[in-house]
Each structure stands twice: as structure tokens, then as C-alpha cells.
C-alpha positions, 0 to 999 in steps of 0.5 A, spaced: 096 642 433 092 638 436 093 635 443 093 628 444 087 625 449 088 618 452 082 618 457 080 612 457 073 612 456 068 613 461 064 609 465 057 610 469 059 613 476 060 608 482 054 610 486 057 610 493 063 614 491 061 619 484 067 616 480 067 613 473 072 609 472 076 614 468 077 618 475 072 623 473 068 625 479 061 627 478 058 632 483 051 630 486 049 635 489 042 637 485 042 643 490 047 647 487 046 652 483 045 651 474 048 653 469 047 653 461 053 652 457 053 651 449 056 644 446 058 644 438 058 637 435 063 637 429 063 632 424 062 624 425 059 626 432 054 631 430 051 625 426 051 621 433 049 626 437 043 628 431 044 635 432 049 641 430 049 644 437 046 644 444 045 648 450 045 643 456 043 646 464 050 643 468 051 643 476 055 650 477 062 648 477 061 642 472 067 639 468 067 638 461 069 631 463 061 631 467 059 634 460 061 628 455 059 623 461 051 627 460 051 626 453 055 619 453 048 617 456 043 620 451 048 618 446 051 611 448 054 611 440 058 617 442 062 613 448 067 609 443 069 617 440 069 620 446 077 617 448 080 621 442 075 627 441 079 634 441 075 638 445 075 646 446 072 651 451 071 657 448 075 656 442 081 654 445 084 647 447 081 644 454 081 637 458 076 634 461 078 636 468 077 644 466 071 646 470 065 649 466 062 657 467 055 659 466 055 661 458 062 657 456 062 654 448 064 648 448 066 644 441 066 638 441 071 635 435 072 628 432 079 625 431 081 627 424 085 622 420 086 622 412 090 627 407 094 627 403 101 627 402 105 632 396 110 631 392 
């Protein structure tokens, strides 16, 4: 089942306070230590984004919601998605405040609609 994400969708960050618009906060700190993590881009998103997967170096104890912030501003198409994507890390559901570890998978799944229905 998937979770239900109403996030409002981001905006560059207030330079005095870090904070986008949607409260996420974005670490300045270019002194912290890095990180490399993995993001899968699946369906309408991998089309935007122009590839299947990445590998992004991020702050040390950077968010997924800092991590939709980097590619919103490679990819300013992806930021009309980004309020309904699913997103996982490591292959398990996760929000955008979940915090980010050296090595983490993240995917990034566009909203589904269609179907069919039996009868």
C-alpha cells in the first residue's frame, strides 16, 4: 500500500534561515564530512531526470528531503512530481525528513493512477 505524501512542493532556501518553504532545513555546512548515496529514478521521473540511477555525494546527515531539493534544481521539471512521489530507502517506505547514511538506495517512485477494474 502506498503511503499518501501531501509535502507541499519545495522552494529554494530562505538564504538567511536554510528553510525552504516546505520547512525542510538545508544543512550548509560545506565542512561536514560527505556521503554517497544511490537514487533510482522509476517511470515518468527517470524520463525527467534523463537517467535510471545516480550517485550523489550529500553532507553527512543529509535528508531525503535535501536530496529532492538537489535534483529539483538540476531538474526544475521534477519539482511539479515531487508532492506526490513515493519515495524508499533501502527498499522500504521513508518521508522526506528521514536522514540519509553513507551508501543508502534511495528510489524515487512517481504517483500511479490507471488500472482496471474486473467484473
Amino acid at each position: 500500500m502506498l503511503r499518501e505524501n501531501s509535502r507541499a512542493p519545495l522552494d529554494y532556501p530562505d538564504e538567511a534561515s536554510g528553510l525552504h518553504d516546505s520547512g525542510i532545513l538545508v544543512k550548509r555546512d560545506l565542512g561536514q564530512n560527505q556521503m554517497r548515496v544511490r537514487v533510482l529514478f522509476f517511470g515518468i521521473l527517470k524520463d525527467l531526470a534523463e537517467r535510471a540511477a545516480d550517485a550523489v555525494e550529500l553532507p553527512a546527515g543529509a535528508t531525503v528531503g535535501e536530496l529532492l531539493v538537489h535534483y529539483e534544481r538540476q531538474f526544475p521539471k521534477l519539482r511539479e512530481l515531487f508532492p506526490s512521489v513515493a519515495m524508499s530507502v533501502n527498499q522500504e517506505y521513508a518521508g522526506p525528513e528521514v536522514e540519509l547514511h553513507a551508501d543508502d538506495e534511495v528510489g524515487l517512485l512517481p504517483p500511479v493512477s490507471g488500472g482496471c477494474v474486473s467484473g
